[in-house]
C-alpha positions in Angstrom: -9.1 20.7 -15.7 -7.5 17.5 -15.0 -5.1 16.0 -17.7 -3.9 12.5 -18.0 -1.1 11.2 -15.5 1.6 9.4 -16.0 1.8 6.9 -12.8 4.6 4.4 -11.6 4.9 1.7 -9.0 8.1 0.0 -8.0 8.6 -3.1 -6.4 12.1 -3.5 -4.9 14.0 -6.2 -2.4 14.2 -3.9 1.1 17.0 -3.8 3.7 15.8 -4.8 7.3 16.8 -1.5 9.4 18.9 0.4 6.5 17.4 3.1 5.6 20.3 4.4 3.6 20.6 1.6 1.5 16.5 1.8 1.0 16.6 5.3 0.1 19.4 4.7 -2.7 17.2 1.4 -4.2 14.4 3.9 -4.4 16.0 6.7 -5.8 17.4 4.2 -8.5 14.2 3.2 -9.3 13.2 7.0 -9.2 15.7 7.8 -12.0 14.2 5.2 -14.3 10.5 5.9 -14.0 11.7 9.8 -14.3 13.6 8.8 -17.5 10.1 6.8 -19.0 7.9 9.9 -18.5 6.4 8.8 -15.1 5.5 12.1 -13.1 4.4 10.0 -10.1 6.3 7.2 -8.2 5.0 5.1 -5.4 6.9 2.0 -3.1 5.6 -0.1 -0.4 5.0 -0.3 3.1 7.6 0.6 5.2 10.0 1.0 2.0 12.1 3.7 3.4 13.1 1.2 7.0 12.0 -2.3 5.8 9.0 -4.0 7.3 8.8 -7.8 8.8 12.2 -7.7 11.2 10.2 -5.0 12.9 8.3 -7.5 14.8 10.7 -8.1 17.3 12.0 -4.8 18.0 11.8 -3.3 21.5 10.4 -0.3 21.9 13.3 1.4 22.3 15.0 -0.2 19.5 11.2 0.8 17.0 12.2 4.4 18.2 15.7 4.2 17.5 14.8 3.4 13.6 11.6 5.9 13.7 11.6 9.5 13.0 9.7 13.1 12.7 7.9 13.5 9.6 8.3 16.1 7.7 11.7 17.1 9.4 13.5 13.9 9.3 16.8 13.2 6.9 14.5 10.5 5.3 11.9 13.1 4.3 14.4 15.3 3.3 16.3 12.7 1.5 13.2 12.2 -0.6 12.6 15.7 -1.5 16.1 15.8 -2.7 15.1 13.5 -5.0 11.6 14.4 -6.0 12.9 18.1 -6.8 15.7 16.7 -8.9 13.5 14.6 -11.0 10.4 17.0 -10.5 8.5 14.2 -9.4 6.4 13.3 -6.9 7.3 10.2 -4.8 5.3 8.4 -1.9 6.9 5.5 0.3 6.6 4.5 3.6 9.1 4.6 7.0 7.9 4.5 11.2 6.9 7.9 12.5 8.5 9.5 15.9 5.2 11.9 16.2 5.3 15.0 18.1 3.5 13.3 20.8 6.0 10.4 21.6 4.0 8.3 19.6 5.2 5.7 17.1 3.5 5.7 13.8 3.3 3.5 10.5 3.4 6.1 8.1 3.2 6.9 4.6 4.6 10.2 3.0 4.2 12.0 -0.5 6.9 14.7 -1.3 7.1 16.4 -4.5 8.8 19.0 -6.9 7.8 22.1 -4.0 8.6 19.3 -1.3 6.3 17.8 1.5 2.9 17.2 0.1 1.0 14.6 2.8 1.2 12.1 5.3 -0.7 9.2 6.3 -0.5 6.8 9.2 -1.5 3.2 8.9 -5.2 2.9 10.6 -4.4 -0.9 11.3 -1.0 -1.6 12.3 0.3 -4.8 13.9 3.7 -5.7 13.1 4.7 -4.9 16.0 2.6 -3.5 20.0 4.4 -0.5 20.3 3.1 1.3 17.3 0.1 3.7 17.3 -3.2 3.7 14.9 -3.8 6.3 13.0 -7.4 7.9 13.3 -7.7 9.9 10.2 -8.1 9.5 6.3 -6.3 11.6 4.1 -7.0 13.2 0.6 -4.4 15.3 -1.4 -3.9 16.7 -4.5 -1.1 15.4 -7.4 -1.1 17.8 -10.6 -4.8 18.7 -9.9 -5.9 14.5 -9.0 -7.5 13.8 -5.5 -5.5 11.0 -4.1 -5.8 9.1 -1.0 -3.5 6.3 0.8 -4.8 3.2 2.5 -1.8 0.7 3.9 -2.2 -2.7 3.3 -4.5 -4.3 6.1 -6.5 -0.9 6.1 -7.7 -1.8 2.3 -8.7 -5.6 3.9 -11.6 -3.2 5.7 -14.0 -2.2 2.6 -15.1 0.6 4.6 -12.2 2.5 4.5 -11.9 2.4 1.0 -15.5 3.6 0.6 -14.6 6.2 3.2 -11.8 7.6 1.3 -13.4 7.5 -2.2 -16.2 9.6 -0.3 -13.6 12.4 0.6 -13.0 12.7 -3.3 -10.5 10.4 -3.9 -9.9 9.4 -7.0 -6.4 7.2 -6.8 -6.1 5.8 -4.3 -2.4 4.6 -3.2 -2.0 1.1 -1.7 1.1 0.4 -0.3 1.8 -3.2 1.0 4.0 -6.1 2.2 1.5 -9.2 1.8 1.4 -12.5 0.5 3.2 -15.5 0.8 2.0 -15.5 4.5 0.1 -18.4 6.8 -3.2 -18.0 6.7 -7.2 -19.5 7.4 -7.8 -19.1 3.1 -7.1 -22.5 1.6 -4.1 -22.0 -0.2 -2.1 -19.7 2.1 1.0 -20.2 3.4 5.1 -19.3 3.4 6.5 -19.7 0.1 10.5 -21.3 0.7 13.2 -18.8 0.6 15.4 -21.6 -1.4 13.3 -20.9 -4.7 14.2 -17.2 -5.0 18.0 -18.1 -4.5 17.9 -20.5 -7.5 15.4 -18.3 -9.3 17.3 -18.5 -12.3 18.0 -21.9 -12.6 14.1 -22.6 -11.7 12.2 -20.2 -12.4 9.1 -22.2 -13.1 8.7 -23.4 -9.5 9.0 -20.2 -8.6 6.5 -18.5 -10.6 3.9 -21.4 -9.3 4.1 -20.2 -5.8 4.1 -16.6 -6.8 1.1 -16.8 -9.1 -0.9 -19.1 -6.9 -3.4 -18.9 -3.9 0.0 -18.0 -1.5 0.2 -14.9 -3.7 -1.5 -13.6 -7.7 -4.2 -15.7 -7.3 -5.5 -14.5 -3.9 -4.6 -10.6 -5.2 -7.1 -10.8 -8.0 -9.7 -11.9 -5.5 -10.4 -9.1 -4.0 -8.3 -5.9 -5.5 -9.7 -5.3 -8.5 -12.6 -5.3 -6.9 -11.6 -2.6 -4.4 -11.1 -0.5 -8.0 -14.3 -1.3 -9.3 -16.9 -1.3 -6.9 -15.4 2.5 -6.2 -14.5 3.7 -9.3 -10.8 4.6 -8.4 -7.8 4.0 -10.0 -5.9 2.0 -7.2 -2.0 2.1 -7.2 -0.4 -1.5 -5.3 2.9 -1.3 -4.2 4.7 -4.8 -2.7 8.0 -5.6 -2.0 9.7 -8.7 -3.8 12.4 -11.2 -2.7 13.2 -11.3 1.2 11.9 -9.0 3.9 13.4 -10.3 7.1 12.8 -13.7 7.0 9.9 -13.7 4.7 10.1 -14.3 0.5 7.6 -11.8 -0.8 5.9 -12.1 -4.1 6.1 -8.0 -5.9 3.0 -8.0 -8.1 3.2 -4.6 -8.0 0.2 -3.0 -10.6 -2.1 -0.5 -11.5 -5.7 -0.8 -11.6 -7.9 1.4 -13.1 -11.7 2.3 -12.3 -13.1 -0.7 -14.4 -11.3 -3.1 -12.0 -8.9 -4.0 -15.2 -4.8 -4.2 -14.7 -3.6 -2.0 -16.7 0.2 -2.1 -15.7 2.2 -4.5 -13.7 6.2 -4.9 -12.5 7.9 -8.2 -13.8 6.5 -11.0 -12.2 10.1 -12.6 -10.7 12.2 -9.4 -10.4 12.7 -5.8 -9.2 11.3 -3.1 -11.6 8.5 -0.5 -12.6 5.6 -0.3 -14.3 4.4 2.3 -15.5 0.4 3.6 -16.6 -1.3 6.7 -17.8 -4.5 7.6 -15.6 -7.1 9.5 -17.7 -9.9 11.3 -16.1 -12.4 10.0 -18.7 -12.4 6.1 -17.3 -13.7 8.2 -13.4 -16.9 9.4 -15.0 -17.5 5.8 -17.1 -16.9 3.3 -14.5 -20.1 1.5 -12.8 -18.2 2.4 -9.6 -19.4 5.7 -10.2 -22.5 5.4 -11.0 -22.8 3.1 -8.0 -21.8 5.6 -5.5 -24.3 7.9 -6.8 -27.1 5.5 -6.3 -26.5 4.7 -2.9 -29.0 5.5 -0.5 -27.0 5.7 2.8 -30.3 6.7 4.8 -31.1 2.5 4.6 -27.4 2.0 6.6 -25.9 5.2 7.5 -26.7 3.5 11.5 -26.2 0.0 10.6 -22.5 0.7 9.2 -22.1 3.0 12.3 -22.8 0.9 14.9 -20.2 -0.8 18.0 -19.3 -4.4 15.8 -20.3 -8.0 17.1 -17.4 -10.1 16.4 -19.2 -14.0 15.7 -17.4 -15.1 18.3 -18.5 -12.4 20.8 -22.4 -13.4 19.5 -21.9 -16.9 20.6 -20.7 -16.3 23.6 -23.6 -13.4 24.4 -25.9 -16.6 22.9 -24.7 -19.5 25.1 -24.7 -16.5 28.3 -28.5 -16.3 27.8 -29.6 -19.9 27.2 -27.9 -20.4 30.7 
């Protein structure tokens, strides 16, 4: 039978290419979600190695910072910590695979060491790197949990997908907002404002709440809760990656769509939730997956996609 679970997510500022350095900030913030009761802690994308400065790496140079999974010093460096604190932890780092293939990849280690990998089904930071083909579903202190990184939880299907395979949290690991994009809104939020964050915090918090970051969260992540009645861990980086001033935001959402815990909105930190199995049986989510009749769509959804664009084309093709 399952029993409640006490969950954290961290939100931390990363070190382009120093994995060292990573690996202490995240066993610091290991030690203080251990200390609050937390028997689960997850970080973001690409935690372990950093994230953004990996778009211009050769690559040689992506392989240089990549590594095997689960025999790696990284991995190991985790489980260090995860049996120390008898915890389980889940962050992120680039995968050397067995094949010569480079991954983005997601691990979970705990007390009795490696637990599961995931590789990123959409990657693009940089051309070099490999999809993964495969969802995964494992087991935390009896809990079915699946991982989605950030773009793959942009594709609803995937979600849906991994809630099918019985999971019922469902890790999302990211380093998003504060980004140009086509949403109104969008866009870079200045690097100045988080170096005079304490003389200004206001201005600050108005980017970082906005439609560049918050605001454009709430549109669509709850939702991703809800509609599959999951609990759904975020994890985000705050403060610079490479170049780039990220927003944190890091929260937990539970299976009503509802934010139940979230890291401080202009610093580093945890936050911490208990996940009780009562709220997966009560959520609409659930009932909604039971009432699906997938004999309607099961060939619609599984069918090559159109892109608009490609439909134009094949129109303005035949009227000529």
């Amino acid at each position: 039978m399952m029993k409640a679970l006490k969950v954290a997510t961290a939100q931390f500022e990363n070190f382009s290419g120093d994995k060292s350095r990573n690996l202490d900030r995240i066993q610091h913030f290991c030690e203080q979600a251990a200390f609050s009761g937390a028997k689960v802690v997850a970080f973001h994308e690409c935690s372990i190695t950093g994230y953004t400065f990996a778009r211009n790496l050769s690559k040689e140079q992506l392989t240089e910072i990549s590594e095997p999974i689960p025999s790696g010093p990284c991995t190991s460096r985790l489980t260090e910590i995860a049996k120390r604190l008898n915890i389980y932890v889940l962050a992120g780092l680039f995968e050397l695979g067995t094949d010569g293939k480079l991954y983005k990849a997601y691990i979970c280690v705990g007390p009795n060491g490696f637990v599961a990998k995931f590789r990123k089904l959409h990657p693009f930071i940089n051309p070099h790197l490999t999809p993964g083909n495969e969802y995964v579903v494992f087991e935390i202190e009896g809990w079915k949990c699946g991982v989605l990184i950030c773009y793959d939880n942009n594709v609803i299907e995937n979600v849906r997908a991994t809630t099918l395979l019985g999971a019922q949290i469902i890790f999302m690991p990211h380093v998003t907002m504060c980004t140009p994009s086509t949403r109104p809104g969008a866009g870079f939020v200045d690097p100045e404002l988080w170096k005079n964050k304490e003389n200004d915090p206001t201005s600050l918090r108005t980017e970082f709440e906005g439609l560049k970051g918050r605001a454009w969260l709430m549109k669509w992540l709850p939702a991703r809760a809800y509609d599959n009645g999951v609990y759904v861990v975020f994890s985000n980086p705050i403060g610079m990656d490479d170049d780039q001033l990220k927003n944190g935001c890091s929260m937990i959402i539970d299976p009503f769509g509802d934010v139940i815990a979230e890291c401080p909105r202009l610093d580093e930190g945890i936050a911490i939730a208990t996940l009780v199995p009562e709220k997966l049986v009560h959520a609409g989510g659930t009932r909604y997956k039971e009432a699906r009749k997938p004999e309607m769509y099961r060939d619609i959804l599984g069918q090559e996609h159109i892109s608009n664009q490609k439909v134009a084309w094949l129109t303005e093709k035949s009227d000529n």
